[in-house]
N, CA, C and O atoms as a DFTB+ gen file, in Angstrom:
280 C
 N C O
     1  1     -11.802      12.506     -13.964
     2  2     -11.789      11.135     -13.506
     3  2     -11.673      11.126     -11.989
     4  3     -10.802      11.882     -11.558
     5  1     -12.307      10.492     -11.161
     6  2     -12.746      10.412      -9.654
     7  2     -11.806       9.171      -9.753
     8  3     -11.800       8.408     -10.718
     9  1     -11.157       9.073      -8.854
    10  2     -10.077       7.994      -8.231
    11  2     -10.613       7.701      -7.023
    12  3     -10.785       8.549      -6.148
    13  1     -11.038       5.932      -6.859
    14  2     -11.183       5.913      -5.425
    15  2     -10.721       4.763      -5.062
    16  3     -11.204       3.708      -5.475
    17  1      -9.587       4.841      -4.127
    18  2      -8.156       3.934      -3.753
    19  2      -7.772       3.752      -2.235
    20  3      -6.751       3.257      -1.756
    21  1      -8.842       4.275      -1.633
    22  2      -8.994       3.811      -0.070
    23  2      -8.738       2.602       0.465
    24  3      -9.692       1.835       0.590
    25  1      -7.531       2.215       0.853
    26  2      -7.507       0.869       1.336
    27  2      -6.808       0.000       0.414
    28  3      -6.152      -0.844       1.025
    29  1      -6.703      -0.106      -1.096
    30  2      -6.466      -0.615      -2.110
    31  2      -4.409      -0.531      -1.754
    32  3      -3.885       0.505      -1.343
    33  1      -3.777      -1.554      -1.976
    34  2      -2.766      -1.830      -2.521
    35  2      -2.089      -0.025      -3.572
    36  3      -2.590       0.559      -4.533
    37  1      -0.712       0.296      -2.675
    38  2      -0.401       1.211      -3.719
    39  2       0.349       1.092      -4.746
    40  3       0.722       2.081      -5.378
    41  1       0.762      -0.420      -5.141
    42  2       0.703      -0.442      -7.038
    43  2      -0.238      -0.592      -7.821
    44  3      -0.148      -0.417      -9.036
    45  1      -1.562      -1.038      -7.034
    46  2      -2.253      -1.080      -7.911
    47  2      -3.385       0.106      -8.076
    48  3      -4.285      -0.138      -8.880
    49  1      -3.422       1.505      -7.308
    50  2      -3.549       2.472      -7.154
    51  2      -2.457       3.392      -8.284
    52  3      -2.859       4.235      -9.086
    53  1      -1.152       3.014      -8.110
    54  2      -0.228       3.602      -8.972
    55  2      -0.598       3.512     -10.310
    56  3      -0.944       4.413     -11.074
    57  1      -0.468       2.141     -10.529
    58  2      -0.934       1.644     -12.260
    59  2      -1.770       2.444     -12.699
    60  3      -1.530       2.828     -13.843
    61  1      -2.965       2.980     -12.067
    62  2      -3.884       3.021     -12.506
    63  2      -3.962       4.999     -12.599
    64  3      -4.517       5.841     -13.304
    65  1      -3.491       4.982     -11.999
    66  2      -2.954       6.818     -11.940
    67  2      -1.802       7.190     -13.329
    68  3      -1.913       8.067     -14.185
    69  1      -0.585       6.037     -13.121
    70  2      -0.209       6.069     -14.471
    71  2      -0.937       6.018     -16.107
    72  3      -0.652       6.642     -17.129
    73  1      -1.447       5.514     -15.965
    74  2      -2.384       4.721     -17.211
    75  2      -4.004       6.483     -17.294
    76  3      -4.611       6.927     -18.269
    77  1      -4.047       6.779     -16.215
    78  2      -4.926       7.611     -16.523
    79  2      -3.826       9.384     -16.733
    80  3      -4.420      10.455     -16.609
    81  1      -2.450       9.355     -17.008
    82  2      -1.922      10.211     -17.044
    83  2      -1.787      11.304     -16.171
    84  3      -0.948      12.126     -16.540
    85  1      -2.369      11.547     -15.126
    86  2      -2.919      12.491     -14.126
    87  2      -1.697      12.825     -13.501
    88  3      -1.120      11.798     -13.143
    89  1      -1.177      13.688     -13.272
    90  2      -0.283      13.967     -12.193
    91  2       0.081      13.679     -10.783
    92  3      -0.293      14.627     -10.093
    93  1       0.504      13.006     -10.262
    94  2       0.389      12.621      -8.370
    95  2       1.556      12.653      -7.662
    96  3       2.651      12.181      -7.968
    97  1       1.227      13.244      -6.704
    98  2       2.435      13.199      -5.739
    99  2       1.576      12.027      -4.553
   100  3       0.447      11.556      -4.419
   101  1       2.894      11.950      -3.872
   102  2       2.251      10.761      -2.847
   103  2       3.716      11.001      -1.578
   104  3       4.892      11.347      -1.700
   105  1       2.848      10.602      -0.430
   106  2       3.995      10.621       1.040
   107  2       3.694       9.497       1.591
   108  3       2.652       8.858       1.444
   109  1       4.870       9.168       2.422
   110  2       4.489       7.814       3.209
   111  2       4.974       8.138       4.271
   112  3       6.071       8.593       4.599
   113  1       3.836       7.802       4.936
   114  2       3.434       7.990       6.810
   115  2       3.836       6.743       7.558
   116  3       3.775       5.579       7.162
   117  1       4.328       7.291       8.912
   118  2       4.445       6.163       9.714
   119  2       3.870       6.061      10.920
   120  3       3.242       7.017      11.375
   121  1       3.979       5.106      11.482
   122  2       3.451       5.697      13.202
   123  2       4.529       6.023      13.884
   124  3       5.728       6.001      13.609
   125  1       3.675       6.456      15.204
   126  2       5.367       7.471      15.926
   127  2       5.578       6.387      16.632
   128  3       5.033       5.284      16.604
   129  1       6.464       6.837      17.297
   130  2       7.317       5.542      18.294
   131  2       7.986       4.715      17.725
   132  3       8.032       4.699      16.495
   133  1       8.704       3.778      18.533
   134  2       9.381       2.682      18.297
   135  2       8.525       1.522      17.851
   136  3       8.002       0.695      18.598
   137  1       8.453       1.567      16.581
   138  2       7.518       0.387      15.748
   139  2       7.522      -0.348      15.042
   140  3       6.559       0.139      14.449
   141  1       7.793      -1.366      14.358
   142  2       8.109      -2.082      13.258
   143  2       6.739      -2.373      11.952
   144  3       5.644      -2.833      12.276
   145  1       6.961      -2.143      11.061
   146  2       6.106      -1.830      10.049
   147  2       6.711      -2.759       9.034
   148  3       7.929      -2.776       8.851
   149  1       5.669      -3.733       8.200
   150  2       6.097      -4.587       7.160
   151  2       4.205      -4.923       6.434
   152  3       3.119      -4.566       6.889
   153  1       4.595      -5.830       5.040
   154  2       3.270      -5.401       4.429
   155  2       3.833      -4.878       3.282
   156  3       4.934      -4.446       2.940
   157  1       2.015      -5.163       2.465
   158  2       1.618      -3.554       1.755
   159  2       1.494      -2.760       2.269
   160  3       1.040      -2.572       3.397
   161  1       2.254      -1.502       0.811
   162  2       1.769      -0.089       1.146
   163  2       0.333       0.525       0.705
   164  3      -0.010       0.590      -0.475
   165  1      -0.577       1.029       1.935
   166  2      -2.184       0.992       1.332
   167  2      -2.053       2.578       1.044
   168  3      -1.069       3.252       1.347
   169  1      -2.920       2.931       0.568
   170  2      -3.644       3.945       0.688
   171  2      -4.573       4.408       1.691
   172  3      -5.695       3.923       1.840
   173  1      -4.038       5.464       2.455
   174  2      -4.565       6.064       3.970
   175  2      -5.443       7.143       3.315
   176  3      -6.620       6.922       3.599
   177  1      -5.305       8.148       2.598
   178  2      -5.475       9.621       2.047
   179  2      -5.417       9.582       0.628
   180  3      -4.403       9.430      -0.054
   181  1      -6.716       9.748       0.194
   182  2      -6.568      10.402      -1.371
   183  2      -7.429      11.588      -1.737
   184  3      -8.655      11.547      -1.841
   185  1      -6.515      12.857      -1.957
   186  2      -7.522      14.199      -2.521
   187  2      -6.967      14.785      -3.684
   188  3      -5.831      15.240      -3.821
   189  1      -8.258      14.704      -4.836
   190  2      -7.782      14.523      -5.838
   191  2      -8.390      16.615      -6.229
   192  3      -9.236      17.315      -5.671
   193  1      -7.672      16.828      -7.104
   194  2      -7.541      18.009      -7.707
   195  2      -7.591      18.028      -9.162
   196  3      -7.198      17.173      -9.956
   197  1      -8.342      19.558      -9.447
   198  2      -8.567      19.437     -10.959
   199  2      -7.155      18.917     -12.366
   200  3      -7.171      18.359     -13.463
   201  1      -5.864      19.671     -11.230
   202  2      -4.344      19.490     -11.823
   203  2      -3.708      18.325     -11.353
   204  3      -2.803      17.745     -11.954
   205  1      -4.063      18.078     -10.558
   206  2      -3.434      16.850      -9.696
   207  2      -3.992      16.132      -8.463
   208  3      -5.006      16.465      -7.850
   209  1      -2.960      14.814      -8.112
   210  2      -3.762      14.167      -6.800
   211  2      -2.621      14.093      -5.870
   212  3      -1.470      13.784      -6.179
   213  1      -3.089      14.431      -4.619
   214  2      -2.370      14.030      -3.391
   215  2      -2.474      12.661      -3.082
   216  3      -3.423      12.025      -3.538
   217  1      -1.619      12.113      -2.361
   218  2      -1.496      10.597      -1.911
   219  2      -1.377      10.610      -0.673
   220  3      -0.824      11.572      -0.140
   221  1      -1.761       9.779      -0.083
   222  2      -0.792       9.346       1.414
   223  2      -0.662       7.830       1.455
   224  3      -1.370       7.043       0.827
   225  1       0.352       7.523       2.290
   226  2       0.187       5.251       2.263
   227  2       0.859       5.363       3.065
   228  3       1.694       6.225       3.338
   229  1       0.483       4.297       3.623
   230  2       1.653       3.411       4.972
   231  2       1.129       1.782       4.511
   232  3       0.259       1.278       3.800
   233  1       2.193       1.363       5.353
   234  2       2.211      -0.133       5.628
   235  2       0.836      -0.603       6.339
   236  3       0.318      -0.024       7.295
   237  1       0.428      -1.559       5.806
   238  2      -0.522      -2.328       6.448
   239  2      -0.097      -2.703       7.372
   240  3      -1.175      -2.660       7.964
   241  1       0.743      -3.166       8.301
   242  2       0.557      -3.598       9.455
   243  2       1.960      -3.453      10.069
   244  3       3.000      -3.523       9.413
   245  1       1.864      -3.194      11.709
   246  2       2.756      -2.790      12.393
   247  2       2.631      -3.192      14.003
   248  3       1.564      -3.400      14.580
   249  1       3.960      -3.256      14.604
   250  2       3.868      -3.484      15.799
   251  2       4.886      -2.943      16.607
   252  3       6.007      -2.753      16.134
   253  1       4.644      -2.704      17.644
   254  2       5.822      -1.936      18.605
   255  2       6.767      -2.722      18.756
   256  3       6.519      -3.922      18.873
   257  1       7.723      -2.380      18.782
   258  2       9.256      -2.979      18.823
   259  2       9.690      -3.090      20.393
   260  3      10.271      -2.217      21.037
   261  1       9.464      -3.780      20.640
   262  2      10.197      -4.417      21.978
   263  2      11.301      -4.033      22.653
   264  3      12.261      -4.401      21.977
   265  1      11.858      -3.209      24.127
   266  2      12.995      -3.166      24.519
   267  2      13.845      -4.381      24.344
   268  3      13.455      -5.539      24.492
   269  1      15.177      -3.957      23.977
   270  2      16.531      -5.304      23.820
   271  2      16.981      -5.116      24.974
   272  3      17.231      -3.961      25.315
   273  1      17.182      -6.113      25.798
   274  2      17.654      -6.302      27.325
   275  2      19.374      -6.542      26.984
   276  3      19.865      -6.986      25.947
   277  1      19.884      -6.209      27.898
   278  2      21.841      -5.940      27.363
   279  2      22.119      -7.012      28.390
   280  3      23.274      -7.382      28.599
């Protein structure tokens, strides 16, 4: 079974990995720096294997976090 979840929402990527029994691991990436991140989690990375699938996801959307003035 070919999984293709590029961009797609990762519950509804999940569901569908569940339901096809397949094995998956999955990581969640961020950006570097001082950033604030909120959203869905998408799907960045999917490589799928005869035993299993790799994942990757981050947040749809993010923004640099602002110095706090004292």
């Amino acid at each position: 079974m070919t999984f293709s979840g590029y961009g797609l929402r990762w519950d509804e990527v999940k569901r569908d990995l569940d339901v096809s029994g397949k094995p998956y691991t999955f990581q969640i990436t961020h950006p570097r720096g001082r950033m604030e991140t909120w959203g869905d989690y998408r799907v960045v990375r999917l490589r799928e294997f005869d035993d299993h699938v790799d994942i990757v996801i981050a947040q749809e959307k993010f923004s640099r976090v602002s110095a706090s003035t004292p």
